[in-house]
C-alpha positions in Angstrom: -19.4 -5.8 17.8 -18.8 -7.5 14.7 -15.7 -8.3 13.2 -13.8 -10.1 10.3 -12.5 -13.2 11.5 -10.1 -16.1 10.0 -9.8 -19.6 11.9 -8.0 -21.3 9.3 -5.8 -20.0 6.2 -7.2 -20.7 2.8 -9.3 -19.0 0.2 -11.7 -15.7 0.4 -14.8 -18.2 1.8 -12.2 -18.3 5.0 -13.1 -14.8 6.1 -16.3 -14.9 8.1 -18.4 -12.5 9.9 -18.7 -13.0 14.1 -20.1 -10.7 16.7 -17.5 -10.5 19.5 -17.0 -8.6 22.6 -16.2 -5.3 22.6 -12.4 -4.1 23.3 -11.3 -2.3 27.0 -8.5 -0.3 25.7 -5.5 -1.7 27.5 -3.1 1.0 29.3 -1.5 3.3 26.1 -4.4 2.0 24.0 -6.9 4.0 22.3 -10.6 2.3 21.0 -11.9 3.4 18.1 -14.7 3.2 16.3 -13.7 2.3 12.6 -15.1 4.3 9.8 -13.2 2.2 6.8 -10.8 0.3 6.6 -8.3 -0.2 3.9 -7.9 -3.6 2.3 -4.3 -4.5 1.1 -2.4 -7.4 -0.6 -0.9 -7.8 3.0 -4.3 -8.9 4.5 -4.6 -11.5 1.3 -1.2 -13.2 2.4 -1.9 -13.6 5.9 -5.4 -15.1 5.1 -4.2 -17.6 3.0 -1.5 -18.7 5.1 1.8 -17.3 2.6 2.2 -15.1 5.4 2.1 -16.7 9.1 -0.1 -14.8 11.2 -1.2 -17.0 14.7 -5.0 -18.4 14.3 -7.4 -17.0 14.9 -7.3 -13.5 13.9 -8.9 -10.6 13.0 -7.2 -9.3 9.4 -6.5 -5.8 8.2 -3.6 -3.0 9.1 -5.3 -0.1 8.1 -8.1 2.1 9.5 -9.6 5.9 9.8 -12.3 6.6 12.7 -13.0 8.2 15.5 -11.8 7.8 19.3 -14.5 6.7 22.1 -12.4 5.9 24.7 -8.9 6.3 26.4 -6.9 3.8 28.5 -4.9 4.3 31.2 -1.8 6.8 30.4 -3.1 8.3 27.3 -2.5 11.9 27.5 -2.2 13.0 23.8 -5.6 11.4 22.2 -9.1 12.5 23.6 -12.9 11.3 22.9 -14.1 12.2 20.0 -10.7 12.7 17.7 -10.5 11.6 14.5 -7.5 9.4 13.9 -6.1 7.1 10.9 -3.4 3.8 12.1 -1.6 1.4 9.9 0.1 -1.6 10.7 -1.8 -2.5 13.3 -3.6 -6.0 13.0 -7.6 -5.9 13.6 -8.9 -3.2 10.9 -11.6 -5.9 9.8 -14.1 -5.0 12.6 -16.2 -2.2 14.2 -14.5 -1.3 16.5 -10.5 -1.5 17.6 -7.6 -1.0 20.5 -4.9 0.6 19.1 -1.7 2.0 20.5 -2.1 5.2 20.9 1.6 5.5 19.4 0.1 4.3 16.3 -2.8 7.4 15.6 -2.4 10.1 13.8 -4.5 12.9 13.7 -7.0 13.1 10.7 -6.7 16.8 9.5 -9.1 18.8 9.0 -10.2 19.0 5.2 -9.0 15.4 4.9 -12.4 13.3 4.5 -12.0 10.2 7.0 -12.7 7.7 4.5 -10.3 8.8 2.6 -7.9 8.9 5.4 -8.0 5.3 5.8 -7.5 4.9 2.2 -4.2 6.5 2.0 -2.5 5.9 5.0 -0.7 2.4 4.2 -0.2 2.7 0.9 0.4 6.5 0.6 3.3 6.0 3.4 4.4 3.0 1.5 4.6 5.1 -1.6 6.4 7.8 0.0 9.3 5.5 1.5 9.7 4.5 -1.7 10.3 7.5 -3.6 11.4 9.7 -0.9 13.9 7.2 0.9 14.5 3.6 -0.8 15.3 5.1 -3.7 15.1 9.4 -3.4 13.8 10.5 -6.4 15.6 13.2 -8.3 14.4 15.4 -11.4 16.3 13.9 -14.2 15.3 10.3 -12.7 13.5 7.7 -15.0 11.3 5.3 -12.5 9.3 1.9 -13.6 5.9 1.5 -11.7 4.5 -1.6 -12.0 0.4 -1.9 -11.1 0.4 1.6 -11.7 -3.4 1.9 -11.6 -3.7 0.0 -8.2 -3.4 1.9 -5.0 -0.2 2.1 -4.2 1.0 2.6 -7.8 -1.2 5.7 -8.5 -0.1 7.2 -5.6 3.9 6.4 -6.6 3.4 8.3 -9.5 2.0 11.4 -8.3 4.8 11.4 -5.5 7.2 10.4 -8.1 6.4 13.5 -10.1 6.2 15.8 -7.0 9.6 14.8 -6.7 10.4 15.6 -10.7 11.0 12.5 -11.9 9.6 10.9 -14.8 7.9 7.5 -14.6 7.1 4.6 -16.9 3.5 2.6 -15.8 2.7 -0.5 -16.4 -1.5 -2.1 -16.4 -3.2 -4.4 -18.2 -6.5 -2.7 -19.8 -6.8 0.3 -21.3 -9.2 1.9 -18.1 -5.8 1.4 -15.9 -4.0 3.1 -18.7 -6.1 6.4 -18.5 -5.7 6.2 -14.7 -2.2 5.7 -14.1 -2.0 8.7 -17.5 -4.4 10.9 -15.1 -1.7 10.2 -12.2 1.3 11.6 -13.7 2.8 8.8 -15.8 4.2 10.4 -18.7 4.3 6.4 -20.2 2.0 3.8 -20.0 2.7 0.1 -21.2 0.0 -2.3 -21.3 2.2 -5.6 -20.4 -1.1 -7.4 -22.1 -0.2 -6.3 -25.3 3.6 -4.9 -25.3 7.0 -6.7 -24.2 7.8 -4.0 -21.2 11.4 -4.9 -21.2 10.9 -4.1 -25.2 9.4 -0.7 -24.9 11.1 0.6 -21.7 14.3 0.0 -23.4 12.9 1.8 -26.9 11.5 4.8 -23.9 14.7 5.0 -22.3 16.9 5.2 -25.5 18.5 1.9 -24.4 19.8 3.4 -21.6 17.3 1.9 -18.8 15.7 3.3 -15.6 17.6 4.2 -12.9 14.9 2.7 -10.4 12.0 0.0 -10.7 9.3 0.0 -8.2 7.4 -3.8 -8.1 4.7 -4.9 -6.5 4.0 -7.7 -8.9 6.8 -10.0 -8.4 7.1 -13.5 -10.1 6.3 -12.0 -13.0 8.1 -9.3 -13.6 10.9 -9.5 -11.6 13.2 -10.7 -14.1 12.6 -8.3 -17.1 12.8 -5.5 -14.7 16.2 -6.3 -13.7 16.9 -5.9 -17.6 15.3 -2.9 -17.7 17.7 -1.2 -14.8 20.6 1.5 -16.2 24.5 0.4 -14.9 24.3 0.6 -10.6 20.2 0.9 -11.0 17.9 -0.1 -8.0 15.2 -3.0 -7.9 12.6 -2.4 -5.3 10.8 -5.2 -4.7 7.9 -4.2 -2.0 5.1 -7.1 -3.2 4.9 -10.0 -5.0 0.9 -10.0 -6.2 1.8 -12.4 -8.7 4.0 -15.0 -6.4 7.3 -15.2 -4.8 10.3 -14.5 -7.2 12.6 -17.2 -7.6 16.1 -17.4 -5.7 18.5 -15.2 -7.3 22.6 -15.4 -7.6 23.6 -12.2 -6.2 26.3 -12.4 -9.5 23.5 -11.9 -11.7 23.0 -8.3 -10.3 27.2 -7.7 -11.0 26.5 -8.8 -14.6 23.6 -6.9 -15.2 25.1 -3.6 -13.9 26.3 -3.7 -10.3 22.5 -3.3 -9.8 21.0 -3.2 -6.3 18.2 -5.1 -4.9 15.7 -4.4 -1.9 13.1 -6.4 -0.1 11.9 -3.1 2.0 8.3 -3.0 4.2 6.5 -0.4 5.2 7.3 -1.2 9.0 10.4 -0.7 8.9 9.9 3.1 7.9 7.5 4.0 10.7 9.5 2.2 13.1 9.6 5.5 15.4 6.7 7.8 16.2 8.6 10.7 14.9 9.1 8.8 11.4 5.1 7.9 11.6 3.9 11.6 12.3 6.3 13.1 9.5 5.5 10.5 6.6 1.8 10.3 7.6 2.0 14.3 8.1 3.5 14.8 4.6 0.9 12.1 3.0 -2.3 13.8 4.1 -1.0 17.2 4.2 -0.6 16.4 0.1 -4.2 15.2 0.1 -5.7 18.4 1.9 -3.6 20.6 0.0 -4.8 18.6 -3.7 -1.6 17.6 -4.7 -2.4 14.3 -3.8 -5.4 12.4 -5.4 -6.6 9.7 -3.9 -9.0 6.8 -6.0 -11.4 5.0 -4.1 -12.5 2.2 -6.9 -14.7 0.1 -4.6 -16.5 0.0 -1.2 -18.1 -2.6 0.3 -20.0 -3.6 3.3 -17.5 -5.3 6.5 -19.8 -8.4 6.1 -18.8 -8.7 2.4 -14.6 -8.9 2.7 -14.6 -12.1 0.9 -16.1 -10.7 -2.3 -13.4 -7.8 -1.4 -10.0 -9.9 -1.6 -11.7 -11.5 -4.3 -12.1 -8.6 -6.7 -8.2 -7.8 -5.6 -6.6 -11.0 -6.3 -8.1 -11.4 -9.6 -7.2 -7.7 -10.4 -10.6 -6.0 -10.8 -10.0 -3.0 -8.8 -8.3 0.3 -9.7 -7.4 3.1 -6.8 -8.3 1.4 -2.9 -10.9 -1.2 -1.8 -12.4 0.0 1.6 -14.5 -1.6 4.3 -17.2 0.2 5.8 -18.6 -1.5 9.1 
C-alpha cells in the first residue's frame, strides 16, 4: 500500500510518498481501507518537529472508510462497515489498523468523505462549546479562524446552543463564510483592531468566552477582550506558541480563566467518543450541521496540502483521498 511517510522533521518537502506492507490487524484492531483523510494543524506540528512524534512515522489522526478485516476479539465491527476514527496516528495512507475502540459507525445519510471531514474538528468544536466552556443563550463567544474548519463548525454549534458569536478572518471570502455559518459579527483582523471592535460590539462589556486557535498572535488582545471571570480557551496556536504568562495578569484583567484543553482528553472513554461523535454526525445527517470541504487533493500530493494550510489558503477542511 502506499502511505505518507516522514523520516526527519522539517518543512512540507519532508512528507514523502512509500509503498509499504500492508497492516494484519493486531487483536482489537480493525483494517480499514481509508476513503479521506482529514488534514489538521496537528499533523503540521508533528511534521515539523514542534510536536515530538518518534521517527519515522506515518502522519494524520483522522479518517472515514470502510472495514476489510477483523482481528482477533473484535465482536462489534464486521467486513464491510463504514466507520470514521480520530486520534489515531497513520491517516496518511491507504489503508490502516485501528482500535476497534476508536470507530464509530458512519450513519447512514452521512456521505463518508464527509465523515472524515468532521470527525476531529467537529468533536473538537463540540467540547468546546458544549463542555470547556457550555454555551448558554445570552452568551457572547469570540472565534478566531472562523472560516477554517474548526471555526465554522464552532459557530454553527455555538448558535445551536443560542449563543451569539464574534468571527474573526482575514479576507472578505472568509467573512461571507464564517456570515453563512452563524456569526452574527465578522471582524477582518487585516483591516480592524479586534480588541477595538469587540469592545465597541460588546458595549464595552467583553465576551464571556474566547475560543483561539491562532495563538501568538492573538492571545494577548483576547485576554482584553474577556468580561470580569471570562474564559480563554486556547486549543491551537497556528500562529506560534504564546508567550509565558503571570498567572496575576489573569486577577488583574478580571479573575479570568485560562485553558490549554485537547481533543483527547474528551474522548478519553468510548462512551464519551460514541456520544460526541454521535451528536456531531447526527447534526450533519439531520442538516443542522454544514460541513465545507474547501480542498481535496491526491495522498501523493500532502505536501502541497500542509502547504496551502500553513500559509492560510484554505477555508472549511483539506482532505486526502488515497
Amino acid at each position: 500500500m502506499r502511505a505518507i511517510r516522514v523520516l526527519q522533521t522539517g518543512g512540507p518537502e519532508v512528507l514523502r510518498s512509500e509503498e509499504l506492507a500492508l497492516p494484519v490487524p493486531a487483536p482489537g484492531q480493525v483494517l480499514v481501507r481509508i476513503a479521506a483523510a482529514g488534514v489538521n494543524f496537528i499533523d503540521v506540528y508533528q511534521r515539523s518537529g514542534q510536536y515530538r512524534v518518534p521517527l519515522p512515522f506515518t502522519p494524520g489522526q483522522e479518517a472515514a472508510g470502510s472495514v476489510t478485516a477483523v482481528g482477533p476479539g473484535v465482536t462489534d465491527v464486521q467486513v464491510g462497515d463504514r466507520v470514521a476514527y480520530a486520534i489515531v496516528m497513520g491517516a496518511y495512507a491507504e489503508f490502516a489498523a485501528v482500535p476497534a475502540d476508536r470507530l464509530v459507525p458512519v450513519p447512514d445519510g452521512v456521505d463518508t468523505k464527509v465523515a472524515a471531514a468532521v470527525m476531529l474538528q467537529g468533536m473538537t468544536a463540540h467540547y468546546l462549546a458544549t463542555t470547556v466552556y457550555p454555551l448558554h443563550s445570552g452568551d457572547t463567544c469570540l472565534v478566531h479562524a472562523a472560516a477554517g474548519g474548526a471555526g465554522l463548525l464552532l459557530c454553527q454549534i455555538a448558535k445551536l446552543r443560542g449563543a451569539r458569536v464574534i468571527g474573526t478572518v482575514s479576507t472578505a471570502e472568509k467573512a461571507a463564510l464564517a456570515r453563512a455559518a452563524g456569526a452574527d459579527e465578522v471582524i477582518r483582523y487585516t483591516e480592524q483592531d479586534f480588541e477595538v471592535e469587540v469592545k465597541r460590539l460588546t458595549g464595552g462589556r467583553g465576551v464571556q468566552v474566547v475560543y483561539d486557535s491562532v495563538g501568538r498572535t492573538t492571545f494577548e488582545k483576547g485576554l482584553n477582550v474577556l468580561a470580569p471571570r471570562g474564559m480563554m480557551v486556547l486549543y491551537g496556536q497556528s500562529s506560534g506558541a504564546v508567550a509565558p504568562l503571570d498567572p496575576q495578569v489573569l486577577n488583574q484583567k478580571g479573575s479570568l480563566v485560562l485553558t490549554r484543553p485537547t481533543l483527547h482528553h474528551f474522548v478519553a472513554t468510548r462512551a464519551e467518543l460514541l456520544a460526541r461523535a454521535g451528536d456531531v454526525l447526527g447534526w450533519v445527517r439531520a442538516g443542522k450541521l454544514a460541513v465545507r470541504v474547501g480542498l481535496e487533493l491526491p495522498l501523493a500530493e500532502a505536501g502541497e496540502a500542509h502547504r496551502r494550510l500553513e500559509a492560510r489558503r484554505t477555508t472549511g477542511k483539506v482532505l486526502l483521498l488515497p
